[in-house]
C-alpha positions as CSV (number, residue, x, y, z in Angstrom):
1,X,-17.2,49.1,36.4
2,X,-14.2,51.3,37.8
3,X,-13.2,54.0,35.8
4,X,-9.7,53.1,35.4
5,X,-9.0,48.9,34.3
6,X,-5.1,50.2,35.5
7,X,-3.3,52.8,37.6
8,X,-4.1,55.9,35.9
9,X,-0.7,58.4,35.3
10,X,-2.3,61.5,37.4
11,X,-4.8,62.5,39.6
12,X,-5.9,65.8,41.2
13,X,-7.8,65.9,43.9
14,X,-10.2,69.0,45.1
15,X,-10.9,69.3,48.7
16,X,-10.1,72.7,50.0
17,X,-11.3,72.5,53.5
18,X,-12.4,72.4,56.4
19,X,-9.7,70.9,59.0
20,X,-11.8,67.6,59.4
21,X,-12.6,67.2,56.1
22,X,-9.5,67.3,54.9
23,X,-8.2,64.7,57.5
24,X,-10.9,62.8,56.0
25,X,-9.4,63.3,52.6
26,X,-5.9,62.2,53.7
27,X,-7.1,58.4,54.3
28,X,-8.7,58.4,50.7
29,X,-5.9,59.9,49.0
30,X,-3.2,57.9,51.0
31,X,-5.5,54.8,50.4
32,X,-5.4,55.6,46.7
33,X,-1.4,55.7,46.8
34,X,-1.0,52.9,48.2
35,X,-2.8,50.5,45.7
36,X,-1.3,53.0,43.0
37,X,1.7,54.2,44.2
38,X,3.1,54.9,40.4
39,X,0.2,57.2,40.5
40,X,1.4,61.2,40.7
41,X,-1.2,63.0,43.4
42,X,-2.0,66.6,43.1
43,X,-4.3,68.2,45.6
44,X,-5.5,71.4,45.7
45,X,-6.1,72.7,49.7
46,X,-6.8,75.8,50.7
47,X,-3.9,77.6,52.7
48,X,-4.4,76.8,56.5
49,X,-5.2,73.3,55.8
50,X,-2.2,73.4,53.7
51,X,-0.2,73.9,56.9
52,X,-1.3,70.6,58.2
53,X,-0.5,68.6,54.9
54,X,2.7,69.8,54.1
55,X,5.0,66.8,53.7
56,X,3.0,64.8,52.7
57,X,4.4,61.8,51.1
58,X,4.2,62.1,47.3
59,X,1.8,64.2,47.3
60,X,2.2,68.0,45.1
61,X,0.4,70.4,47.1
62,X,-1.2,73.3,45.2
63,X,-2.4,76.2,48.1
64,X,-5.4,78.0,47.4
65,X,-5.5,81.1,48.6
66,X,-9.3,82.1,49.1
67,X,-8.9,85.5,50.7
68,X,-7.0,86.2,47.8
69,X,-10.4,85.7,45.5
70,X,-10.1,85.9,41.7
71,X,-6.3,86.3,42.0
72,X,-6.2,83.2,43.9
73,X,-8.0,81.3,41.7
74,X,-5.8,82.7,38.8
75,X,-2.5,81.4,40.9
76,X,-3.9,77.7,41.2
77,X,-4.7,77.6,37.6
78,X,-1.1,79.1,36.2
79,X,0.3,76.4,38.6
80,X,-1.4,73.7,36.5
81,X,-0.9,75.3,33.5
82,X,-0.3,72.8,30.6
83,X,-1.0,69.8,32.6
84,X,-4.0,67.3,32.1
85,X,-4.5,65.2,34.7
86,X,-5.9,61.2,34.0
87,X,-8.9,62.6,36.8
88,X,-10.1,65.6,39.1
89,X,-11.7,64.0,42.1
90,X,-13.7,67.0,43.4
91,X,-14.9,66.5,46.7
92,X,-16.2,69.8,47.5
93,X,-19.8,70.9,46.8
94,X,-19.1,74.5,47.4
95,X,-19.8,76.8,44.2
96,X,-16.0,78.4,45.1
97,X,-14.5,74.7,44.8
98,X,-16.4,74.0,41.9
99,X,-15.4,77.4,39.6
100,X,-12.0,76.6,40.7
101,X,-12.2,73.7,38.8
102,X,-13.0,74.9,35.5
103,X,-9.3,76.1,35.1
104,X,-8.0,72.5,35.6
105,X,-7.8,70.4,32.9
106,X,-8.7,66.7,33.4
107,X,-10.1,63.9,31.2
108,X,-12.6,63.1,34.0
109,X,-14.0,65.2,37.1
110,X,-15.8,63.0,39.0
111,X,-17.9,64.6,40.9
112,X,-20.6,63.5,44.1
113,X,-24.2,62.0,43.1
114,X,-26.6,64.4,42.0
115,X,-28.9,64.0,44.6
116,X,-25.4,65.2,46.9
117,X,-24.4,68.0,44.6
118,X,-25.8,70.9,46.2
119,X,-24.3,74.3,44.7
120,X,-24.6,73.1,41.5
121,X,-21.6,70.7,41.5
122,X,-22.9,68.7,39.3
123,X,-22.9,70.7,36.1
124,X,-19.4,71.2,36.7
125,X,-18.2,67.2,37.1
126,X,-18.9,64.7,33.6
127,X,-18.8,61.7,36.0
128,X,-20.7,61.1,39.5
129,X,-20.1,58.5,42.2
130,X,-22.6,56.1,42.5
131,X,-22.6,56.6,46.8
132,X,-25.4,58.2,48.1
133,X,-25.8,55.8,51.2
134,X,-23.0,56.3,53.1
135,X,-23.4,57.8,56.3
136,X,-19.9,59.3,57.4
137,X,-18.1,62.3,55.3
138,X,-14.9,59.9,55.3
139,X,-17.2,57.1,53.9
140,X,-18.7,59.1,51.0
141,X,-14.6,60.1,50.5
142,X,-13.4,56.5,50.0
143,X,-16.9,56.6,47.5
144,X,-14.8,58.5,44.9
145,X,-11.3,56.4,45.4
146,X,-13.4,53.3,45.0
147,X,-15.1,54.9,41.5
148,X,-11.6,55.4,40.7
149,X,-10.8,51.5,41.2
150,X,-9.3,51.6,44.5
151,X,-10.3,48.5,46.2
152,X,-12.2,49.4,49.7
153,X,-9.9,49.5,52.8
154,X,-9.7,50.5,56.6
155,X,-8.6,54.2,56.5
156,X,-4.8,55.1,58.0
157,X,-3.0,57.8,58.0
158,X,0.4,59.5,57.6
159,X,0.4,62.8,58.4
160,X,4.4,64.7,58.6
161,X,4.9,65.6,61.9
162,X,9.0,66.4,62.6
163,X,11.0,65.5,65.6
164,X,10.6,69.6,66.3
165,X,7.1,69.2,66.2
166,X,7.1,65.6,68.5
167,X,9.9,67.9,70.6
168,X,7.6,70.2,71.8
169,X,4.8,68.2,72.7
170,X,6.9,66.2,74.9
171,X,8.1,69.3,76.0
172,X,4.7,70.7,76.8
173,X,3.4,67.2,78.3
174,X,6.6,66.5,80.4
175,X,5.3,62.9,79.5
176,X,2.6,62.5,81.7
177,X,-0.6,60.8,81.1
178,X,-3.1,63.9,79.3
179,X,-6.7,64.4,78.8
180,X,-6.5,67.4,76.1
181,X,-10.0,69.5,75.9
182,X,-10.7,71.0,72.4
183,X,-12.9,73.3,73.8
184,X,-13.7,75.5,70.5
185,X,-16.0,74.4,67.2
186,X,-16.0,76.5,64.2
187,X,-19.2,78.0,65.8
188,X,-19.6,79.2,69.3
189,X,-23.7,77.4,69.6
190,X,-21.4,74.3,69.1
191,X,-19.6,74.4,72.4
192,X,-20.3,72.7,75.4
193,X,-20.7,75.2,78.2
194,X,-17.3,76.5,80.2
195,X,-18.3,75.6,83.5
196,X,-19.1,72.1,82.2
197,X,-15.5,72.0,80.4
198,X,-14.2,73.2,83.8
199,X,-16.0,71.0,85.6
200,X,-15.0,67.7,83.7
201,X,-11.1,69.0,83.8
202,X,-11.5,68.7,87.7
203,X,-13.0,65.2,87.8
204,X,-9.9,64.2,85.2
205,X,-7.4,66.0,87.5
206,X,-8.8,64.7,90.4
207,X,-8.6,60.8,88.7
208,X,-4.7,61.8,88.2
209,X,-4.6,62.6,85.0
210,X,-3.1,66.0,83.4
211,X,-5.6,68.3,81.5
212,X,-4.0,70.5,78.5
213,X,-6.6,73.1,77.1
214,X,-5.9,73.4,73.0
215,X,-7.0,75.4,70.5
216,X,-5.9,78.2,67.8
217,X,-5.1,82.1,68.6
218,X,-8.6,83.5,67.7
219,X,-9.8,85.6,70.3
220,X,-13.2,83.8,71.3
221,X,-11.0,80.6,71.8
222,X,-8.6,82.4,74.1
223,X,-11.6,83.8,75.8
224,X,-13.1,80.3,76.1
225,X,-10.1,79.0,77.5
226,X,-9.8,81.5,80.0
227,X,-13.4,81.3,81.3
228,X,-12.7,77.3,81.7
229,X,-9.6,78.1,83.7
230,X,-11.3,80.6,85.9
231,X,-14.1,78.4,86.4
232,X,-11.8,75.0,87.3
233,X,-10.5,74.2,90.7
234,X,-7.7,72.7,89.7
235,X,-4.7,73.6,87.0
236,X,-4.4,73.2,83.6
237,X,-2.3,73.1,81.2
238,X,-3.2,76.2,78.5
239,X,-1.6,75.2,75.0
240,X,-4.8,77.8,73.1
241,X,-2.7,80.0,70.9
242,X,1.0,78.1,71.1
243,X,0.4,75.5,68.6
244,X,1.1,75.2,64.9
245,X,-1.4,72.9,63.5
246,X,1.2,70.4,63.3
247,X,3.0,71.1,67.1
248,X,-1.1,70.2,67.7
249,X,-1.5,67.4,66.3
250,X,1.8,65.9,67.8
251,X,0.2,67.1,71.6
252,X,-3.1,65.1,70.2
253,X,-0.5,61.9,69.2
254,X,1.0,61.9,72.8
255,X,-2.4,62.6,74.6
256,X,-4.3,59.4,76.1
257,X,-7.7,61.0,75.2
258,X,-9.3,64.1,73.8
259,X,-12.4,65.6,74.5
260,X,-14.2,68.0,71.6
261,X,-17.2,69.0,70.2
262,X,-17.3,69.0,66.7
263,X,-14.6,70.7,65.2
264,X,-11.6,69.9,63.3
265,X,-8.8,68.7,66.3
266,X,-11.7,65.4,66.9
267,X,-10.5,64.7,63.3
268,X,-6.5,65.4,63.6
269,X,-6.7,63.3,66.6
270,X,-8.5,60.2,64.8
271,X,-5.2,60.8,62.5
272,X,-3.3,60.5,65.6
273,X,-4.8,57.1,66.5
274,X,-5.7,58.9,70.0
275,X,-9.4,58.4,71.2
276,X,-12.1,60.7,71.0
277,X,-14.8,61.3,73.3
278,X,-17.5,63.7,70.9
279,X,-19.5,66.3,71.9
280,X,-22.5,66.5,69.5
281,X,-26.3,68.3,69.2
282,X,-26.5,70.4,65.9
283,X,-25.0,67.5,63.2
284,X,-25.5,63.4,63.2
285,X,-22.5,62.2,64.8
286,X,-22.9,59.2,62.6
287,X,-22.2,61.9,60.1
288,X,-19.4,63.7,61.0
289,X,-18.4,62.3,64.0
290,X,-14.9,61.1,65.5
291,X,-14.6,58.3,62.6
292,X,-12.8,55.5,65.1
293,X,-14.6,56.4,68.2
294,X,-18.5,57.1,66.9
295,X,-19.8,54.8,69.3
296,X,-18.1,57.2,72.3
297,X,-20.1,60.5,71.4
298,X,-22.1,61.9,73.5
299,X,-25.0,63.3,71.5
300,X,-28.1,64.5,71.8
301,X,-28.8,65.0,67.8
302,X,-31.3,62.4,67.1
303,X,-33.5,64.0,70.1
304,X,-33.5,67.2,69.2
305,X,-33.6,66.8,65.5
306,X,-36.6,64.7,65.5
307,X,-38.3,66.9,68.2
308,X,-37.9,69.7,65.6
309,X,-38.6,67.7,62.4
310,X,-41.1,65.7,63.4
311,X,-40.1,62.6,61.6
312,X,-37.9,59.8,62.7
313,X,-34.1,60.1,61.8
314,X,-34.2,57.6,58.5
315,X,-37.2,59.6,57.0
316,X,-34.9,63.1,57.2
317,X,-31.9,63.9,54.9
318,X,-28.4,62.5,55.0
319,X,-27.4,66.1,56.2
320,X,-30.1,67.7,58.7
321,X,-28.8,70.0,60.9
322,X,-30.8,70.8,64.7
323,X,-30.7,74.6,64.3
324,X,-30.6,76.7,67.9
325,X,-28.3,78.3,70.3
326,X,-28.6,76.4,73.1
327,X,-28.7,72.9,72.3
328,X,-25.5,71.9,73.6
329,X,-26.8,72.3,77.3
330,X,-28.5,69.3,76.5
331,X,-25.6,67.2,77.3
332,X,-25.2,66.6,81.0
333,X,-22.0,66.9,82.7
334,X,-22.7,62.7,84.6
335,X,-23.2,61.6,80.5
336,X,-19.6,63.0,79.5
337,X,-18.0,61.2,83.1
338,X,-19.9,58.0,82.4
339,X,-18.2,57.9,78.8
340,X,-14.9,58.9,80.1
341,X,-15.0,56.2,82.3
342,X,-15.8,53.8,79.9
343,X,-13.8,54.8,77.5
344,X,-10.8,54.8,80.4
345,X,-11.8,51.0,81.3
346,X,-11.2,50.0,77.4
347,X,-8.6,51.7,76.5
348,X,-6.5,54.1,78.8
349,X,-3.4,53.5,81.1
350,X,-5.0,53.3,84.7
């Protein structure tokens, strides 16, 4: 039985980060307005992701700021003061996430399955999805629309990207045909070496393609960049450090293909509708992979995690990690080319 028999007046939805979760998010929540579009949406983000969100259609953003700690916490709930909400779809299991919600008044929070709800999200939720199958984060997402009463659907996307930001992508790309590398995960031991990077650029150069190198102004990216460029024969284009998060995902829109480990700019791209080729050792691709494109990943997961667990994949936990620094090596350089060229038969200009 679905929660609500007809479109409920309000919902809030919980989901704070990361980059590609929250890309994730946006297909549930946009799915959810389109079968109720009478339905007001509230979501609570936390402040970068917030940069990639705003303008969203209909939807009230509320930024969390979680540098700001208590205070921050304090700001969201005076936001919401006075308001109850029909349901508080809390899709984060993080114990930060879930005190949050106790100053945000709702007549359900519906929460993941126990067996999900590390942290202790379940003493904070009164209802729990039923989902504790689905493979893919973006799966378990549409778990809590569908709880809701939203019928199941393919995921889309809207994200608000200007003519500024669309501007300066076609600025950057003068139009040409562009592989974009991601190069950067939220964890260096999730990289793919730079001399590999480097390597690959040259082969997509070489095949007449542009390369642009993207990423955001932290140092090691800038560093990783730069150790790519030295190592390439040929020029790229360096875009690490000039992008908004929106100016990115309009240079991922107007690229042909993007290459990335896991990281967040796999997931804005999917948005995008542009292909991903996936770089993947330390989480299941199946998992958290490029949701369009997870039969393009290169991965050697499975390997290594049942090398290290000692059980096959469907005896081991929805959300096993392979732990170790070097497990990225494991993909060979001919793997990533053979995909590319597959992936370049299917579905790229020649």
């Amino acid at each position: 039985m679905p929660l609500f028999n007809q479109p409920p007046e309000s919902v809030c939805f919980v989901r704070l980060s990361a980059i590609g979760d929250v890309c994730h998010a946006v297909a549930a929540v946009q799915a959810l307005q389109r079968h109720w579009p009478q339905t007001r949406v509230t979501w609570v983000v936390g402040k970068i992701e917030a940069q990639l969100l705003q303008g969203l259609a209909g939807v009230e953003l509320v930024v969390y700021d979680k540098k700001a700690g208590w205070a921050g916490m304090k700001a969201v709930w005076q936001q919401l003061n006075g308001r109850r909400f029909d349901a508080l779809v809390h899709m984060q299991l993080a114990l930060r996430a879930s005190l949050l919600t106790l100053g945000i008044k709702a007549r359900y929070k519906v929460g993941f399955n126990r067996r999900r709800a590390k942290e202790g999200q379940w003493l904070f939720t009164n209802r729990k999805i039923t989902d504790t199958e689905s493979q893919h984060v973006l799966d378990s997402f549409y778990a809590f629309i569908e709880y809701l009463g939203v019928p199941p659907s393919a995921p889309q996307w809207q994200l608000s990207l200007s003519d500024a930001d669309q501007e300066f992508a076609r600025q950057q790309l003068q139009q040409r045909a562009t592989v974009v590398i991601c190069p950067a995960a939220s964890k260096d031991e999730r990289n793919w070496l730079p001399e590999r990077y480097a390597a690959f650029a040259d082969y997509v150069v070489n095949q007449g393609f542009q390369v642009a190198v993207c990423g955001s102004p932290a140092a090691r990216e800038v560093q990783l960049a730069a150790q790519i460029e030295a190592a390439m024969q040929q020029q790229a284009l360096n875009l690490v450090g000039q992008t908004s998060l929106k100016q990115l995902a309009a240079v991922l829109q107007q690229a042909v293909l993007v290459l990335a480990p896991d990281s967040g700019p796999a997931h804005i791209a999917t948005t995008q509708g542009t292909p991903v080729l996936g770089l993947y050792a330390h989480s299941n691709p199946q998992r958290t992979g490029p949701y369009n494109n997870r039969a393009d990943v290169v991965s050697v997961y499975e390997q290594v995690v049942v090398e290290q667990q000692g059980k096959p994949l469907n005896e081991l936990p929805w959300s096993t990690r392979a732990k170790g620094a070097e497990l990225m090596q494991r993909i060979p350089l001919s793997a990533v080319i053979e995909r590319f060229e597959q992936m370049r038969q299917r579905e790229l200009p020649h």
